[in-house]
N, C-alpha and C positions, 0 to 999 in steps of 0.2 A: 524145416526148410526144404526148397527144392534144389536140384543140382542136376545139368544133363553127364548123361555114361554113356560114353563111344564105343561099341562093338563091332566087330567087323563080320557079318553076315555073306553064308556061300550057296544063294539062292539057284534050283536047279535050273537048265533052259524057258520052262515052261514058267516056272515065277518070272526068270527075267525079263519076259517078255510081259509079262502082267506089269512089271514095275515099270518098264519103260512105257507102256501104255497107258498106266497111271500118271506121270511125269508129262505125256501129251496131254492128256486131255483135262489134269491141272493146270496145265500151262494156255490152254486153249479158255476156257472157262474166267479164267484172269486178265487172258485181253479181252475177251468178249465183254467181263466185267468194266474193265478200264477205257473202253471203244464206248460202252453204255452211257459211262460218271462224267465222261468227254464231252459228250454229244448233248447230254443232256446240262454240262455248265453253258455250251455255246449258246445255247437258247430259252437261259436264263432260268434252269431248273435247279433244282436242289436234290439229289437222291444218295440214299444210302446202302446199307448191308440187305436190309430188307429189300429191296426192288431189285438189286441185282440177284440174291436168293430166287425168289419169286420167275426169274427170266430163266435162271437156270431150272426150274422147274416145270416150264413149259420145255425147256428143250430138250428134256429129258422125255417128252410125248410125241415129239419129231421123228417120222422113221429114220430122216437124215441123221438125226444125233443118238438112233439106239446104240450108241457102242459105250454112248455114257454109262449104258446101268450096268455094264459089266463091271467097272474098276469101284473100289470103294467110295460111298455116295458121301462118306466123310472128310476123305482129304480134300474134294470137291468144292466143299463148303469151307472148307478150311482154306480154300486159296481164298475163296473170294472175304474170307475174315480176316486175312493177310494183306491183301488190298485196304478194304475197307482203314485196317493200322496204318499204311501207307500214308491214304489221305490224311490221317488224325495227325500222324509225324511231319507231314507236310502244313498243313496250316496253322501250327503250333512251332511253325520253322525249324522246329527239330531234323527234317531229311528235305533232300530232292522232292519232287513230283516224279511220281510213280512212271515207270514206263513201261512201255511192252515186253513181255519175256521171250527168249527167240531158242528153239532148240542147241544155236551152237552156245549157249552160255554155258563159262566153267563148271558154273556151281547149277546142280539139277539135285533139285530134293523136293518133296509130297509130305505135310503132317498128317497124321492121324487121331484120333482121341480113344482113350482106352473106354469100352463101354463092356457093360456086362461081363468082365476081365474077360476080353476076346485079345486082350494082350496080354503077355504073358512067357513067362522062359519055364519051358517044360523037358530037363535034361542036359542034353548040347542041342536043344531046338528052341527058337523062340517061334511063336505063336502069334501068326498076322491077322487083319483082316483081309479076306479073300484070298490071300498068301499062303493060308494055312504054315504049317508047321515049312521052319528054315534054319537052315544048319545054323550055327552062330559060335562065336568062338567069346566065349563069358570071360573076362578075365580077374574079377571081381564081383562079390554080392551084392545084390540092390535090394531095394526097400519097393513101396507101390508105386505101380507105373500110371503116370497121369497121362502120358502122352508119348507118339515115336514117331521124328524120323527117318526118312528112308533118304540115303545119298546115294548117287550115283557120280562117281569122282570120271574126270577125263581119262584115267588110267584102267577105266573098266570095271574099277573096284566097286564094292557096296558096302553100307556102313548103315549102323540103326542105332539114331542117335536117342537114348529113352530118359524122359522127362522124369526123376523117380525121388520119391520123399528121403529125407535123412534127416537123423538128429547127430548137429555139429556137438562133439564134445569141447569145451574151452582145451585149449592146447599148453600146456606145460610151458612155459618158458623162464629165461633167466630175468624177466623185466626190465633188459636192456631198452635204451634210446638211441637210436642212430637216424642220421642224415644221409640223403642217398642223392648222388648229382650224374646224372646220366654224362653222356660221352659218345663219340664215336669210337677213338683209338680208345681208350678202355670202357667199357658197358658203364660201369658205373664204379664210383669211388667213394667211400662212406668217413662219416666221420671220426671211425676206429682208425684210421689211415690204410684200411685193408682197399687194393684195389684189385677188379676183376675185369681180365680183359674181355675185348669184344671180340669171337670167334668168328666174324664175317663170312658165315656158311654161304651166301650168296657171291660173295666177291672168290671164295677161294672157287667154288663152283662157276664160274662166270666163263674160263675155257670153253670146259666140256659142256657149255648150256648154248655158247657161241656156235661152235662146231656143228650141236645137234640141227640147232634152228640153220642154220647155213642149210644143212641136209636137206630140211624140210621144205627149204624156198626152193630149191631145185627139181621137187618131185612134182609130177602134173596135177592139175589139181582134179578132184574125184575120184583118182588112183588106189586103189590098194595099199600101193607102196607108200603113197603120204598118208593117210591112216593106221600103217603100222608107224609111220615115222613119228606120225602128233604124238604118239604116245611113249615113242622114247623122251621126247620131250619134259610132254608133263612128267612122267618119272622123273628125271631133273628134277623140275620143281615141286613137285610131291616128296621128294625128298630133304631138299632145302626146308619146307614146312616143316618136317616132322623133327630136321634135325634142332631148328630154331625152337619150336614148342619147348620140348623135352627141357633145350637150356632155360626157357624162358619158366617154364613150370618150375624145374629144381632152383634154382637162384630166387624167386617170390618165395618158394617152401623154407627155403635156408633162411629166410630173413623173416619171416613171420614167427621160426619155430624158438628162432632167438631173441626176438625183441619184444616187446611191448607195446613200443611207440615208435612208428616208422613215419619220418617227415620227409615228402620230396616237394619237388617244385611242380607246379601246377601249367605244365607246358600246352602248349597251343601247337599241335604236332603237327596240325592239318594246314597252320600258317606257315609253319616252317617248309611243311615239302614244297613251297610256292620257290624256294632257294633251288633252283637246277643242277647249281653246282654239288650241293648236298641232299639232293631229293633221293637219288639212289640210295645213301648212306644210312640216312635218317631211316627210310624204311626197311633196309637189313635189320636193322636193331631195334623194329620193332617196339618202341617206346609205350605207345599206347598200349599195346598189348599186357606186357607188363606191368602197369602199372593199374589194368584193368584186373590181373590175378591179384595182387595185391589189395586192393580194393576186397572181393566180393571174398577172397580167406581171410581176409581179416573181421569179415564180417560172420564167417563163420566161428570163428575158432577166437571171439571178446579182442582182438584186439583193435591201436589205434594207429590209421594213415592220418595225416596232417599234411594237407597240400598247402604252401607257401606261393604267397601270391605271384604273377609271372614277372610281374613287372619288378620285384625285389631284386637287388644288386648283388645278388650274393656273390656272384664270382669279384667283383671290385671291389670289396668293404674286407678291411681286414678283421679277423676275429678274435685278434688280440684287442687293438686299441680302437677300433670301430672308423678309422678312417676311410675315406671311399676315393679309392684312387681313379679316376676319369680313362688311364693311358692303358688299362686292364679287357675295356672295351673291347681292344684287338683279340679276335682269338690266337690269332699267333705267338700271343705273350703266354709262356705257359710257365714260369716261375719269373717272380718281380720281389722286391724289397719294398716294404711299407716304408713310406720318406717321414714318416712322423716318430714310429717307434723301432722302425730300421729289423722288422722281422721279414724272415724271406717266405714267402711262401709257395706252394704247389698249387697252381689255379684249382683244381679239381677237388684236392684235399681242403683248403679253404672254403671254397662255394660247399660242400659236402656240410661242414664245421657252423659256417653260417643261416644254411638253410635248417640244422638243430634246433640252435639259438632261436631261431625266428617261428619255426613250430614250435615248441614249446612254449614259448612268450603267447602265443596265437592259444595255444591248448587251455594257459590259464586265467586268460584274458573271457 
């Protein structure tokens, strides 16, 4: 199998400027691509990978575009293969329609493809193209690299994300079954009755992110001083990410490493942030995320997720006597009494309890 490994790479001036220059003129190369796939649907044409290849190839003999042959001619092609996926995800209504990339975008990163192992970790240096040798800080061992790449975070940082083979050993566990019923006030509550709160890294953070950005609307803009301020910024929120990750990593590990059979419910995360009141909430916690590590470890390491259908009642069905009580509805009901066999129950630990029941039934069905 494959799996990407995040290191954090400390390229000297002279790389930096290679990487950022790569980052242009990927990013140039993609609209050009995307300016091409435009122009040519307005007028009833049909074009693909090849044709925009092909373009990039003439301007690669342009005296105007020789600054292309300086950066690697691979990520090059790799954006407009990035593209090309775009459209595929778009007309398969899987994503958006692609749009233009704009230098101030958070997220700046270039693939590259491992050829002739011209990629490679040689010591404390990993080994680029055109890069040559970059400090890098290994924090673990990897297997062959297919692929790397390169970020460039709003905080100045560099990161080299490498595409690299592994063989998943199956993971020991107690062949536990458990239900898992996410939450805002607790992450999630399972059907051991075990619940774990939800550490709202964003909301506790929410002062000091307030304060910063106040800072930053007060500084003139193309200032110095607001350029060092974005980046107190994103520190903020480069921090909130890292803190959320780490929980979101250890909590999917804990539950993988102990059960066998993991059933949650099959939520619709992207409908729900359409709720304003809850939109904020919803995305501190992160739901998808989690349940997308859950997902791809369990596909390492033999085990089983069972998503329960979204529209299943679980929070209003009791799990004793299976009645379905309508007045459960409210979320603000957060313990009720079943009026048929008179059990109380704890919304969260019930819906946890029911969505079990309802995976498994699904598992054997």
């Amino acid at each position: 199998m494959q799996k990407g490994i995040k290191f954090r790479i400390y390229p000297n001036r002279e790389q930096q400027n290679l990487i950022n220059q790569t980052l242009g003129c990927c990013r140039l190369i993609y609209n050009k691509g995307l300016a091409m796939r435009n122009e040519a649907y307005e007028n009833g044409n049909k074009i693909g990978y090849a044709q925009t290849s092909a373009m990039l190839t003439e301007l690669k003999k342009c005296e105007d575009f020789a600054f292309l042959k300086v950066v690697d001619s691979i990520a090059l092609q790799q954006s407009l293969r990035d593209l090309d996926r775009g459209f595929v995800n778009f007309f398969q209504k899987r994503a958006a329609h692609p749009i233009f990339k704009s230098k101030h975008n958070r997220h700046q990163s270039y693939r590259t493809i491992n050829q002739g192992d011209n990629i490679r970790i040689a010591g404390k240096y990993l080994k680029l193209p055109k890069l040559g040798y970059v400090k890098v800080r290994q924090s673990m061992e990897i297997g062959k690299i297919h692929n790397v790449t390169i970020e460039h975070t709003p905080t100045g940082k560099y990161f080299a994300v490498l595409n690299v083979e592994f063989e998943p050993q199956p993971m020991p566990n107690k062949g536990g079954m458990i239900g898992i019923d996410v939450g805002i006030k607790e992450f999630y509550s399972d059907s051991n009755g075990n619940v774990v709160a939800n550490p709202k890294y964003l909301e506790k953070s929410m002062r000091k992110l307030v304060r910063e950005q106040c800072k930053l609307s007060r500084k003139q803009k193309g200032s110095n001083n607001r350029n060092k301020q974005r980046v107190k910024v994103a520190l903020v929120h480069e921090k909130i990410t890292n803190q959320r990750n780490d929980f979101l990593q250890k909590q999917s590990t804990i539950l993988i490493r102990e059960n066998q059979t993991i059933c949650i419910e099959d939520l619709k995360v992207k409908n729900m942030m359409r709720n304003h009141k809850l939109a904020q909430h919803i995305g501190s916690a992160s739901w998808s995320k989690f349940f997308d590590m859950l997902a791809y470890k369990a596909v390492w390491y033999g085990n089983d997720v069972v998503k329960v259908p979204t529209m299943y009642p679980s929070s209003q069905t009791c799990s004793c006597c299976g009645y379905k009580n309508p007045l459960v509805k409210n979320l603000t009901v957060r313990i009720w009494e079943c009026p048929d066999c008179h059990t109380v129950h704890n919304r969260d630990s019930n819906a946890s309890i029911n969505i079990l029941n309802k995976g498994l039934q699904m598992q054997s069905a």
